[in-house]
C-alpha positions as CSV (number, residue, x, y, z in Angstrom):
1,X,6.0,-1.2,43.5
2,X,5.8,-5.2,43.0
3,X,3.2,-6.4,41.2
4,X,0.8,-8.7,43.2
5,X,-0.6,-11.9,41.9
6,X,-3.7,-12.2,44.0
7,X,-4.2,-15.9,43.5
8,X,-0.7,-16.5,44.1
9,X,-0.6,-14.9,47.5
10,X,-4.1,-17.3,48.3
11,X,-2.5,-20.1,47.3
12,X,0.7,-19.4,49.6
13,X,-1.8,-18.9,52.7
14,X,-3.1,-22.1,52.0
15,X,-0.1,-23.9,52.0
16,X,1.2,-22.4,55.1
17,X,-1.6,-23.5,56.5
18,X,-0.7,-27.3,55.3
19,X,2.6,-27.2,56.4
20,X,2.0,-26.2,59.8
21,X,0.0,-28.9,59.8
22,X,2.5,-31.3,58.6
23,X,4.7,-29.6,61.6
24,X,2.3,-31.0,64.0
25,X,2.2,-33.7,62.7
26,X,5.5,-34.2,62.9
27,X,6.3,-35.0,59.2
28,X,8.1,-31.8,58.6
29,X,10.7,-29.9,60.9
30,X,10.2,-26.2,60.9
31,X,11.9,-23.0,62.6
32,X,10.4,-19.6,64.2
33,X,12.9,-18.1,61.5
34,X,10.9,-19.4,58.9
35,X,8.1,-17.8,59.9
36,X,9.6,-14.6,59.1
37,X,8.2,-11.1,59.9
38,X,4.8,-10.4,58.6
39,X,6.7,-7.1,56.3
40,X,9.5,-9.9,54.9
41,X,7.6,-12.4,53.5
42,X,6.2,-11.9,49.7
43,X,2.6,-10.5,50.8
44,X,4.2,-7.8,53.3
45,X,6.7,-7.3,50.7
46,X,4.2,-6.2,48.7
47,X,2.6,-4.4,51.0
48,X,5.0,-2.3,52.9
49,X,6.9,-1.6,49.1
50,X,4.4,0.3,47.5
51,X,0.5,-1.7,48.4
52,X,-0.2,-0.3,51.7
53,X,0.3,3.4,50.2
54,X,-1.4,2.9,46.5
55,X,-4.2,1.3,47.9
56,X,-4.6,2.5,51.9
57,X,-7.5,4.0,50.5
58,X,-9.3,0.6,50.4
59,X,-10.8,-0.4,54.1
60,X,-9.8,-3.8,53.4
61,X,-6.5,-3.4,53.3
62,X,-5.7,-1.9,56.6
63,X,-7.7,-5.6,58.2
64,X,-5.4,-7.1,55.8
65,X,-2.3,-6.0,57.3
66,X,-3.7,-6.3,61.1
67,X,-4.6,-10.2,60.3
68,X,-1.8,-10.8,58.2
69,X,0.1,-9.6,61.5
70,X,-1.7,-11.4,63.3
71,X,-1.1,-15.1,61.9
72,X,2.4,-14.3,61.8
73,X,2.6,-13.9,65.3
74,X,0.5,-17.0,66.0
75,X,2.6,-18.9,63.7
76,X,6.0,-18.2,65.2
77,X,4.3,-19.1,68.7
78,X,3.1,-22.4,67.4
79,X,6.5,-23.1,65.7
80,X,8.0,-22.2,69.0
81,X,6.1,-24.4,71.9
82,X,6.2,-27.0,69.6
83,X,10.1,-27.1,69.4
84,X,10.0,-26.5,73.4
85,X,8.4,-30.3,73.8
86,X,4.7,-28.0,74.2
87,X,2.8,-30.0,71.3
88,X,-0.5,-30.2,72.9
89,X,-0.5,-26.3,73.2
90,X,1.0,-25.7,70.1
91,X,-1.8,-27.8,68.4
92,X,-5.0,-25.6,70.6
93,X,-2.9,-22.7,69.3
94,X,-3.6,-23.6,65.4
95,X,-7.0,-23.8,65.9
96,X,-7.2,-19.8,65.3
97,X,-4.9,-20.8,62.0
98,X,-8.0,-21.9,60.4
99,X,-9.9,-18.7,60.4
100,X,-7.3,-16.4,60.3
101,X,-5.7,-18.0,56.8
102,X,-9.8,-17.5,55.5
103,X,-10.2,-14.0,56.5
104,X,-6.9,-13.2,54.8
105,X,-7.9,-15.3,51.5
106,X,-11.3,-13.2,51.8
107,X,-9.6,-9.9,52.4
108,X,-6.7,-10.7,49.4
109,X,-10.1,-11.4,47.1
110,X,-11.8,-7.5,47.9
111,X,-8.6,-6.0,47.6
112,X,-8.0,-7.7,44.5
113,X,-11.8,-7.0,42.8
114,X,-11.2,-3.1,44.5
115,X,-7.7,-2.7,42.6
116,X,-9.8,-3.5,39.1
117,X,-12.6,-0.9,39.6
């Protein structure tokens, strides 16, 4: 199993979150393919190569994967009604982006302290 920097994984969140916005915005260009499946990127990487069975144990981790999930899919549809000319629906759609990106960041940080104990 991959190692997993905790504050690394964060950190990325966060900047999804920023470039997203930046997509809106348009001052970036973005594809759904970038926004790849919530198992492909390095978090679900992590995850589905080794986290989810080490650590399944931990209650946190099976919220992580549902939210993580979760934002992917929101993602891809924001990427995606943007591209189709939708902006003003694309932009009601990250509102959820906000809290979803937090309650990973909070989930990442128990997992992380659990994992030490």
């Amino acid at each position: 199993m991959m190692q997993m920097d905790f504050g690394l994984a964060r950190l990325n969140h966060q900047v999804w979150k920023m470039r997203l916005r930046s997509f809106l915005n348009d001052k970036e260009e973005m594809s759904e393919s970038e926004a790849v499946s919530h198992k492909d990127c390095d978090l679900g990487k992590w995850m589905y190569g080794g986290g989810l069975d080490e650590y399944g144990n931990i209650p946190e981790m099976a919220q992580l994967d549902a939210t993580h999930a979760k934002m992917h899919r929101q993602i891809r549809s924001i990427i995606a009604s943007k591209n189709a000319g939708n902006v003003d629906e694309a932009k009601e759609m990250f509102k959820e982006i906000g809290p979803l990106s937090a309650e990973i960041v909070e989930l990442l940080t128990a997992v992380e302290q659990k994992t030490k104990q």
